[in-house]
ZAGU-808093 format. One line per field, with one value per atom (N, C-alpha, C): atom name; x, y, z; residue number from 1; residue in three letters. Coordinates in steps of 0.05 Angstrom, whole numbers, plus 5000, padded with zeros to 4 digits. Example, Ala and Ser with C-alpha at 12.3 -4.5 7.8 and 13.67 -1.06 7.14 Angstrom:
2
name <- N,CA,C,N,CA,C
px <- 5264,5246,5264,5257,5273,5258
py <- 4886,4910,4934,4955,4979,5001
pz <- 5156,5156,5156,5142,5143,5157
resi <- 1,1,1,2,2,2
resn <- Ala,Ala,Ala,Ser,Ser,Ser
END
This chain:
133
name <- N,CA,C,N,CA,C,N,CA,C,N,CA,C,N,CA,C,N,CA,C,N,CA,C,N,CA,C,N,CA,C,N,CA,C,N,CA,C,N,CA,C,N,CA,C,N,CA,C,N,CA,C,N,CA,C,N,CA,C,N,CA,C,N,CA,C,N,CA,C,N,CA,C,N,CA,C,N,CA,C,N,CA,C,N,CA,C,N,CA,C,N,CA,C,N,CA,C,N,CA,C,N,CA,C,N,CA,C,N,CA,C,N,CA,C,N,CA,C,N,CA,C,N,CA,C,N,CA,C,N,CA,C,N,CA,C,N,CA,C,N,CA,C,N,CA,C,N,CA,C,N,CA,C,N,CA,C,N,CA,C,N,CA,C,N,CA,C,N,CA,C,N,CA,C,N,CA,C,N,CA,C,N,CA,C,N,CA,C,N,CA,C,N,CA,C,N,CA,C,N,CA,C,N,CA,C,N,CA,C,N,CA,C,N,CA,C,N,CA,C,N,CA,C,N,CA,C,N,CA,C,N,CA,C,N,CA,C,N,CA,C,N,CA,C,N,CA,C,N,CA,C,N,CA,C,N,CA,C,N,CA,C,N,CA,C,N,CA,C,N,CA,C,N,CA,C,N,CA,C,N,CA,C,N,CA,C,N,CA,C,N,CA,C,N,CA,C,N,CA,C,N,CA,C,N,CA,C,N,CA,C,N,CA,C,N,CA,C,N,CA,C,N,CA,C,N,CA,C,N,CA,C,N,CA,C,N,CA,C,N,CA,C,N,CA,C,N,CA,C,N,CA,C,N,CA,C,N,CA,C,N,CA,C,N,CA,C,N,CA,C,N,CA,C,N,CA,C,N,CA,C,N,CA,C,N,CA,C,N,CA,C,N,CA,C,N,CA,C,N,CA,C,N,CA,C,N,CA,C,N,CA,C,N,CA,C,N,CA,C,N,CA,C,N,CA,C,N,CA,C,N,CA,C,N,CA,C,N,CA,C,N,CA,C,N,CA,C,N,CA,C,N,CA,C,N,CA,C,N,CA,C,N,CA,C
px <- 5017,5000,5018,5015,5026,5004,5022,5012,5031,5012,5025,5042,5067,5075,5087,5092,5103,5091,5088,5080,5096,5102,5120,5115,5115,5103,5130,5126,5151,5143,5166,5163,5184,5174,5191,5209,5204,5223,5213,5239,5219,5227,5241,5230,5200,5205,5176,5150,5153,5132,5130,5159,5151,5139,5144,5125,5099,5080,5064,5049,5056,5040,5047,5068,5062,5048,5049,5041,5014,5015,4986,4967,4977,4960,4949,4975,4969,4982,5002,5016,5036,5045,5070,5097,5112,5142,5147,5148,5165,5195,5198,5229,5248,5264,5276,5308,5320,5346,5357,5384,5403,5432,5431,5452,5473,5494,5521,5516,5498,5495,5485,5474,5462,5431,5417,5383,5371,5349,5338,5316,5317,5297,5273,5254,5227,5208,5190,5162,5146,5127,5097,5074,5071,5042,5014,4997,4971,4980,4969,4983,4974,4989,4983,4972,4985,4971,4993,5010,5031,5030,5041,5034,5018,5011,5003,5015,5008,5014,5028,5059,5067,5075,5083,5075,5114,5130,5151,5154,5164,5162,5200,5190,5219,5221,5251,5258,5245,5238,5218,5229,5265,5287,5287,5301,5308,5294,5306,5290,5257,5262,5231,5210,5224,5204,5195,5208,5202,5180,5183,5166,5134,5138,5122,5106,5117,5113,5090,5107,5094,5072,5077,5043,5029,5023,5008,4986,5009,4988,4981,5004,4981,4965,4958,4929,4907,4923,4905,4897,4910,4909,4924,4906,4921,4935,4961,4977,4980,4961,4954,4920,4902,4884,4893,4872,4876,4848,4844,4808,4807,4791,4780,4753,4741,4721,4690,4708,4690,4696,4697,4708,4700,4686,4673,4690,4691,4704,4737,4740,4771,4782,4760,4763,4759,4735,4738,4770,4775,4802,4822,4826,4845,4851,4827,4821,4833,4821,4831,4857,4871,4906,4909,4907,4909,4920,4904,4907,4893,4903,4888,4876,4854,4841,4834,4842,4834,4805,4790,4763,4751,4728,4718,4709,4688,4672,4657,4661,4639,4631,4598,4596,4610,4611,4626,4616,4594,4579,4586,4589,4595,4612,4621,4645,4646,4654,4654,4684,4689,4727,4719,4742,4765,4788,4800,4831,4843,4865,4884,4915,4925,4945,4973,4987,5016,5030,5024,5052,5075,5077,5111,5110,5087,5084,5055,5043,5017,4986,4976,4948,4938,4920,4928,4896,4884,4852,4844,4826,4809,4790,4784,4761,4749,4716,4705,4674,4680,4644,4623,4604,4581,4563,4555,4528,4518,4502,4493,4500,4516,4536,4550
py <- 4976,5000,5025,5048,5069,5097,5108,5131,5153,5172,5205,5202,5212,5201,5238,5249,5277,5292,5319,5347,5371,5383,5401,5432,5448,5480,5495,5514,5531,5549,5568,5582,5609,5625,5657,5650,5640,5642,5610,5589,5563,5568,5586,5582,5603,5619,5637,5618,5605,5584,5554,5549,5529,5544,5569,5582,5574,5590,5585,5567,5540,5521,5508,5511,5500,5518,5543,5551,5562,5566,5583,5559,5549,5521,5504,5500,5473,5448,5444,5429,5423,5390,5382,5389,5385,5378,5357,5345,5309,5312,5332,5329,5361,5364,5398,5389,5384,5372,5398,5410,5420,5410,5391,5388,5397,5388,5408,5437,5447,5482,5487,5479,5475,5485,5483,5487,5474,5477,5467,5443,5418,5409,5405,5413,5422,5406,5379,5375,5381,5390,5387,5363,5365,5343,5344,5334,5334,5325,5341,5340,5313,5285,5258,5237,5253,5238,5224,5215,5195,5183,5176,5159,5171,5198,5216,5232,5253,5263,5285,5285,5307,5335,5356,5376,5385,5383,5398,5424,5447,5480,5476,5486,5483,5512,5521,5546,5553,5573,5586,5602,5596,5614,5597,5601,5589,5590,5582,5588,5571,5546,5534,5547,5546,5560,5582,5603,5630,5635,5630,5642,5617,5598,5576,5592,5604,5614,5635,5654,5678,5678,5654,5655,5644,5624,5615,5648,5652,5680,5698,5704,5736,5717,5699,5688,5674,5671,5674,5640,5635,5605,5588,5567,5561,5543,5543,5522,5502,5494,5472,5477,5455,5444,5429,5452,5426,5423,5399,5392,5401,5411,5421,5406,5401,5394,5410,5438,5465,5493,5488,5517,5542,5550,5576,5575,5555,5560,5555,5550,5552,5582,5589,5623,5632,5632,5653,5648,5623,5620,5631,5621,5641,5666,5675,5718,5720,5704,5709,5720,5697,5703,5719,5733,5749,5739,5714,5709,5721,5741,5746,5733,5735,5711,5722,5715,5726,5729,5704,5700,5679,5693,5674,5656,5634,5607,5618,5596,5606,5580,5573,5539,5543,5522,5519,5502,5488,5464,5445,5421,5397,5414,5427,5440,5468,5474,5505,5515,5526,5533,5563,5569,5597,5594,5616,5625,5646,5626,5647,5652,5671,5674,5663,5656,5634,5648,5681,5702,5695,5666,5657,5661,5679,5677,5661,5645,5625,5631,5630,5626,5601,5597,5562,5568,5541,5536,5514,5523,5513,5489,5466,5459,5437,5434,5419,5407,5390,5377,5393,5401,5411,5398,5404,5388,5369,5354,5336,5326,5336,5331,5302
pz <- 5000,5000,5000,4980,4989,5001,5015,5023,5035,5032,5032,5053,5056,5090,5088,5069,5075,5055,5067,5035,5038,5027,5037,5030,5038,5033,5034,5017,5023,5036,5052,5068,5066,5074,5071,5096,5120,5149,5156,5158,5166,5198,5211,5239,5248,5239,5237,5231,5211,5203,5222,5229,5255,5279,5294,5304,5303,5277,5281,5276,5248,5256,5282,5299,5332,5341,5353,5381,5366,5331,5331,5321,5307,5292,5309,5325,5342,5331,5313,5312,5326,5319,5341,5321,5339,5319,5315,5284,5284,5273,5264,5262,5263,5280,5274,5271,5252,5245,5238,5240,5220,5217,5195,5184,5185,5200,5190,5198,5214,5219,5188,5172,5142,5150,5121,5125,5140,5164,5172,5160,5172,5163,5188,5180,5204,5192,5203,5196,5219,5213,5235,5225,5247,5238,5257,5257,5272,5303,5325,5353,5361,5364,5373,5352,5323,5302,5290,5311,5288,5273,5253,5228,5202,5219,5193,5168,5156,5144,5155,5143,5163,5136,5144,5137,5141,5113,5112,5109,5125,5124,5109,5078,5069,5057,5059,5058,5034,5020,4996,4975,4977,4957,4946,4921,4899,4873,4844,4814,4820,4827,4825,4864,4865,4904,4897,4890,4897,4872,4850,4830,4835,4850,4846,4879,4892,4923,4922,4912,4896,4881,4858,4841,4862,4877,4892,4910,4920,4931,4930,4904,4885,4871,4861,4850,4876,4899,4918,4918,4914,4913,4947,4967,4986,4967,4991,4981,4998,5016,5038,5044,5036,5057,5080,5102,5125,5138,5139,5155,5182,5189,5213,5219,5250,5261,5256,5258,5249,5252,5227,5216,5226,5229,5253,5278,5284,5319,5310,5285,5289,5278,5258,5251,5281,5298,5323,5336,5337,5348,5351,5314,5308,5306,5297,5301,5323,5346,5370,5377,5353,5369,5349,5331,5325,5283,5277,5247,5233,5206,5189,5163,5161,5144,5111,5098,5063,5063,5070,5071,5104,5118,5143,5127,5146,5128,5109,5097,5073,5061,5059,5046,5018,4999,4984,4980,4960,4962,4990,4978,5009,5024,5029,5056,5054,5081,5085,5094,5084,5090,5093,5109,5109,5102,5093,5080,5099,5103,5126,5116,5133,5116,5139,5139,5160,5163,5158,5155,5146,5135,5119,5087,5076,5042,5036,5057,5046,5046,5031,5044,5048,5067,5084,5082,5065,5071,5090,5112,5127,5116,5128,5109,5134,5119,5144,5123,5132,5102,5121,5107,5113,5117,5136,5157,5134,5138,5121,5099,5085,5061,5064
resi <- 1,1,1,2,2,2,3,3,3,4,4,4,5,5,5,6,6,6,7,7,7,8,8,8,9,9,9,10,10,10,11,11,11,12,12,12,13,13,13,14,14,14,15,15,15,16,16,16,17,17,17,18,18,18,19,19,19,20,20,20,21,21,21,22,22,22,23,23,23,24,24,24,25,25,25,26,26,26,27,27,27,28,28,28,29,29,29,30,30,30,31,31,31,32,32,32,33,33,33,34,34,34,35,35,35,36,36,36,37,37,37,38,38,38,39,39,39,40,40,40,41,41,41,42,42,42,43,43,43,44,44,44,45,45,45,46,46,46,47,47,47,48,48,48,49,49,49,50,50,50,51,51,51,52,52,52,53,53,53,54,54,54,55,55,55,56,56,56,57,57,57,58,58,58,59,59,59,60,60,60,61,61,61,62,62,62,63,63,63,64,64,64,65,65,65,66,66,66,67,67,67,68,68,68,69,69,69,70,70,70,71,71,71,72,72,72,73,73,73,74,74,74,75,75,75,76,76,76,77,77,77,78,78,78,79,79,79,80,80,80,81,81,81,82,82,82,83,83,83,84,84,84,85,85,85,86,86,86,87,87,87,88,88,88,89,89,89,90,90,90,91,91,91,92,92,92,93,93,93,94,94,94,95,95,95,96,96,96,97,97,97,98,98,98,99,99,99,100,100,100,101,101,101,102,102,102,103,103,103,104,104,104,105,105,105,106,106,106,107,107,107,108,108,108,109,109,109,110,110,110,111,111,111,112,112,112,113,113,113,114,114,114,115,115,115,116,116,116,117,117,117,118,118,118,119,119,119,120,120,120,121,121,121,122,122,122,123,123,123,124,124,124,125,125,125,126,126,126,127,127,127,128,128,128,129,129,129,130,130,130,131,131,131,132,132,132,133,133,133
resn <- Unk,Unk,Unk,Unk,Unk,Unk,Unk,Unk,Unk,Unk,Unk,Unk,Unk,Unk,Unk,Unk,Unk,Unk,Unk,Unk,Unk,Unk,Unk,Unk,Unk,Unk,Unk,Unk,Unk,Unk,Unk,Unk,Unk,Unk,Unk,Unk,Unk,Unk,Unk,Unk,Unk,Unk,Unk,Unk,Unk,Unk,Unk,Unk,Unk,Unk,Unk,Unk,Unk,Unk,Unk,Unk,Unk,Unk,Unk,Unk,Unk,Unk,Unk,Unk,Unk,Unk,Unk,Unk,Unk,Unk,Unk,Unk,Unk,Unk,Unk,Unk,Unk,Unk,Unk,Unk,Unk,Unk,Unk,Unk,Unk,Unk,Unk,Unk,Unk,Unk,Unk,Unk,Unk,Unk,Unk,Unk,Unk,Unk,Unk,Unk,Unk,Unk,Unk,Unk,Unk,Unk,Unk,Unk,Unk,Unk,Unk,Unk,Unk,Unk,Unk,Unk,Unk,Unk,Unk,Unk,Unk,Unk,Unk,Unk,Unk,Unk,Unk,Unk,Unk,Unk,Unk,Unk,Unk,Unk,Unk,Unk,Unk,Unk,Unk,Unk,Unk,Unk,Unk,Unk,Unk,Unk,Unk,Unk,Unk,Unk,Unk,Unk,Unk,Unk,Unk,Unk,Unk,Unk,Unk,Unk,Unk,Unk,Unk,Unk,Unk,Unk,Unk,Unk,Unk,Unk,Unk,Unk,Unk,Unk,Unk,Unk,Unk,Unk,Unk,Unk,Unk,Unk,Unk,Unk,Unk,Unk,Unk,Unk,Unk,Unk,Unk,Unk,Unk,Unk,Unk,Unk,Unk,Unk,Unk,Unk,Unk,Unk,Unk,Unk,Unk,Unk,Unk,Unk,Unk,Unk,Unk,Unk,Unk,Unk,Unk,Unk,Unk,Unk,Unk,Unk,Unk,Unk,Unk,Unk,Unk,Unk,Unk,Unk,Unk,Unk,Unk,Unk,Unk,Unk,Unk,Unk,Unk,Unk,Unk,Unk,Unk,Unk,Unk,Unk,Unk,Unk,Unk,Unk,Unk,Unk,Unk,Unk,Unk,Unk,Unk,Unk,Unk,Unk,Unk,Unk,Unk,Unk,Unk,Unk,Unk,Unk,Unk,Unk,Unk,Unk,Unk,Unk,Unk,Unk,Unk,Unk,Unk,Unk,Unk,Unk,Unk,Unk,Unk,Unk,Unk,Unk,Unk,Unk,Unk,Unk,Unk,Unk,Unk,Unk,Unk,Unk,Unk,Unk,Unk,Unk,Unk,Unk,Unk,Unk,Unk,Unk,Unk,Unk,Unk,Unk,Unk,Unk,Unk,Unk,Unk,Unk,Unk,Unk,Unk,Unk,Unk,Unk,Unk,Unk,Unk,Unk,Unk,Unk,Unk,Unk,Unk,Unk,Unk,Unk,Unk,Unk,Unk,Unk,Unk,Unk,Unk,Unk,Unk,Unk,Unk,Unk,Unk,Unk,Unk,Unk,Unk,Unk,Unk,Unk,Unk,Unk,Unk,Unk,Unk,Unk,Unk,Unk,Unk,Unk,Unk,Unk,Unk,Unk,Unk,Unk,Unk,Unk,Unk,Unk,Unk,Unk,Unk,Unk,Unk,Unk,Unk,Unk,Unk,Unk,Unk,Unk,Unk,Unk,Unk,Unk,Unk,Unk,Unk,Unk,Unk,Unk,Unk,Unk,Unk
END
């Protein structure tokens, strides 16, 4: 059987971005390596969800990152879904600590998402199936 075991996002700051998917997301850390005093390698993943899908924050320079980084969020495009329980209470949440969101919930046929932004270059969509869907 195969399966997803890593995805990887680029990032403007990957300690800035380990920041906040830990302390603001709520992610854990599965790996914070630096090589040789070299690039960091950082995954997060779902808090107690081992064996999941973990989430590489990789630096966002270079010919294919930066122009691939960039179109993603002047066209306003996330460059990560992540499922939520419910989306409303994770927008109040997050407002809370102080995330700014492109767009709150909004249905979307079967599911209702928000678009937030990771302060590292992303816009990161929310997503949750809609009641009866």
């Amino acid at each position: 059987m195969i399966r997803v075991a890593m995805a990887g996002v680029y990032v403007d700051d990957v300690a800035k971005a380990h920041a906040f998917y830990t302390d603001v997301l709520g992610f854990e850390t599965r790996h914070h390596v630096v090589p040789g005093g070299g690039t960091p390698f950082v995954t997060v993943g779902a808090a107690g969800g081992r064996g999941d899908v973990e989430l590489l924050l990789e630096p966002g320079e270079g010919p294919i990152a930066e122009p691939y980084h960039k179109a993603l969020h002047e066209a306003g495009i996330p460059c990560i879904v992540l499922g939520v329980d419910d989306v409303r209470a994770e927008h109040e949440r997050l407002k809370g600590l102080g995330v700014r969101f492109a767009h709150g919930p909004q249905a979307q046929g079967p599911v209702i998402t928000a678009v937030l932004d990771d302060t590292v270059g992303n816009l990161v969509q929310l997503m949750q199936a809609a009641p009866g869907a």
